[in-house]
Residue, then its C-alpha position, 0 to 999 in steps of 0.5 A: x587945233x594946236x599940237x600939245x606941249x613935248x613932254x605933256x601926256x599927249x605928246x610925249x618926249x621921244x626919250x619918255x621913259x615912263x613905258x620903259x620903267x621896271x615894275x620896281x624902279x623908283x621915279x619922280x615926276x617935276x610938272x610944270x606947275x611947280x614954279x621951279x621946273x623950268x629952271x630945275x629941268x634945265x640945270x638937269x640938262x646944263x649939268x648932263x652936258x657938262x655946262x659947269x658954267x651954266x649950270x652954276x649960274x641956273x642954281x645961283x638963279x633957283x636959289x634965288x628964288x627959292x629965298x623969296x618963299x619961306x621954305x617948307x618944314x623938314x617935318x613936312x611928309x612932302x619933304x620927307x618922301x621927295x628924301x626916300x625916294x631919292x634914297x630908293x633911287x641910290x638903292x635902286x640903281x646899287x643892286x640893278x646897276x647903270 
C-alpha cells in the first residue's frame, strides 16, 4: 500500500498548522482539485523565498490560464466570501499581531 500524498489529511505537512490554529483565526484552504492549486501554492512559496523572478513568471503562467475560462461574476457568494475572508485575515493578524 502506498504512502498518502504530503499535505493530504492522512499525511499531513510537518508545518500543518490546522491543529495550531486559535479558535478565531481565519483560514482558507486550496484542495487540489482546484486547477490552480499547484500553481497557486508555488507562487506562495517563489514569493516566500524571495524569487521575484519566478514568482513573476508562475503568475504570467496562472493568469494564462485563468483567461482560458470565463471568470466568475463578482455577485458570486463564492467570490464574495474568498474577499471577507481575506479582510478578516488583515483584521485578524491587526489586533493578534504577527
Amino acid at each position: 500500500m502506498s504512502k498518502a500524498p504530503i499535505g493530504s489529511k492522512a499525511n499531513p505537512s510537518e508545518f500543518d498548522v490546522l491543529d495550531k490554529l486559535a479558535e478565531d483565526e481565519p483560514y482558507f484552504v486550496i484542495r487540489a482539485h482546484d486547477p490552480l492549486s499547484s500553481a497557486l501554492v508555488e507562487l506562495h512559496a517563489y514569493i516566500g523565498a524571495g524569487q521575484a523572478g519566478a514568482a513573476h513568471n508562475k503568475l504570467a503562467e496562472i493568469m494564462a490560464l485563468t483567461s482560458a475560462r470565463a471568470p466568475r461574476p463578482a455577485s458570486s457568494p463564492k467570490y464574495r466570501e474568498t474577499f471577507a475572508i481575506s479582510l478578516a485575515m488583515e483584521q485578524w493578524r491587526d489586533t493578534h499581531g504577527d
